[in-house]
N, C-alpha and C positions, 0 to 999 in steps of 0.2 A: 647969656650962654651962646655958645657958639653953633653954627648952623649943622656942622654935622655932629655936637653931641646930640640937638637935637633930633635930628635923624636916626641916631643910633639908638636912642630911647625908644623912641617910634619902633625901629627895627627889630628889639629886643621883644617884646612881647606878639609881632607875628612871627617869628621868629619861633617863640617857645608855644604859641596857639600850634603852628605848623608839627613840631617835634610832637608836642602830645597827639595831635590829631593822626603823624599816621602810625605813632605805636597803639594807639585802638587802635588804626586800619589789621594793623602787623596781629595784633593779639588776636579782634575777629577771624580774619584769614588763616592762625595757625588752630582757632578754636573750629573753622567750618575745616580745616584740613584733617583734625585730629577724627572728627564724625564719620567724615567721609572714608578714613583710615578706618575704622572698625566696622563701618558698614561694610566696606571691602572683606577687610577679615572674616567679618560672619559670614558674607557668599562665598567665602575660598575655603571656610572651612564646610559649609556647609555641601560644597558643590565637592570638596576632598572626601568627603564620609561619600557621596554616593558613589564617586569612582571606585573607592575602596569598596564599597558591597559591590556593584556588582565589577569587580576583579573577581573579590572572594567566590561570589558565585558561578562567576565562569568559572574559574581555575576548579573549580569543585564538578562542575560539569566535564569538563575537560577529560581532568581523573576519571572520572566513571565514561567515559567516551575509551580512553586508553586501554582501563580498565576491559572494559568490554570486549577492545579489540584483541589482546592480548590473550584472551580466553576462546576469543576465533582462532587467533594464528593458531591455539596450541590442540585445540581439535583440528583444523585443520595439517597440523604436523602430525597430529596420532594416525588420522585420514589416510595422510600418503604412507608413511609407516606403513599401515596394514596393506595400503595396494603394493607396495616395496614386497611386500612380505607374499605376496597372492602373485607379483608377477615372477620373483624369482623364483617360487615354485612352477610356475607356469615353465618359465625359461630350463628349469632343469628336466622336468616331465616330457616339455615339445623335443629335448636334445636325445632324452633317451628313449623317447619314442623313434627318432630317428636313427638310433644306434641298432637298432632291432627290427 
């Protein structure tokens, strides 16, 4: 036989040693990616659910923060109302006290 079929025989089986060797490498690595992939998932879900409570719970706080003020403004609008109501009498009494 000639020197390089020999060679090429030789070459052939590290050749296909090499190809197997790195699809395990390839499969391990898509197998630690695949883990490493849902370990992710479960802290982004886990770490999503706690934003989402407390969202839920501020925005709930919030509302009753709003809430509350809203029930100031509105006694305080009934407030000035009544002094509206106390000074324009005033104003009309002091005018015709002065009429007289």
């Amino acid at each position: 036989m000639s020197e390089q079929i020999i060679s090429l025989l030789i070459q052939i089986p590290v050749v296909g040693v090499f190809a197997w060797l790195m699809l395990e490498i390839m499969k391990r690595q898509d197998a630690r990616e695949e883990r490493r992939d849902a370990s992710h998932a479960a802290e982004r879900k886990e770490r999503d659910e706690a934003w989402r409570s407390f969202l839920s719970d501020q925005r709930e706080q919030n509302n009753a923060a709003v809430a509350r003020i809203a029930e100031e403004v509105k006694i305080f609008s009934q407030e000035v109302a009544r002094m509206n109501t106390v000074l324009t009498s005033h104003d009309a009494a002091s005018r015709e006290s002065r009429r007289t």
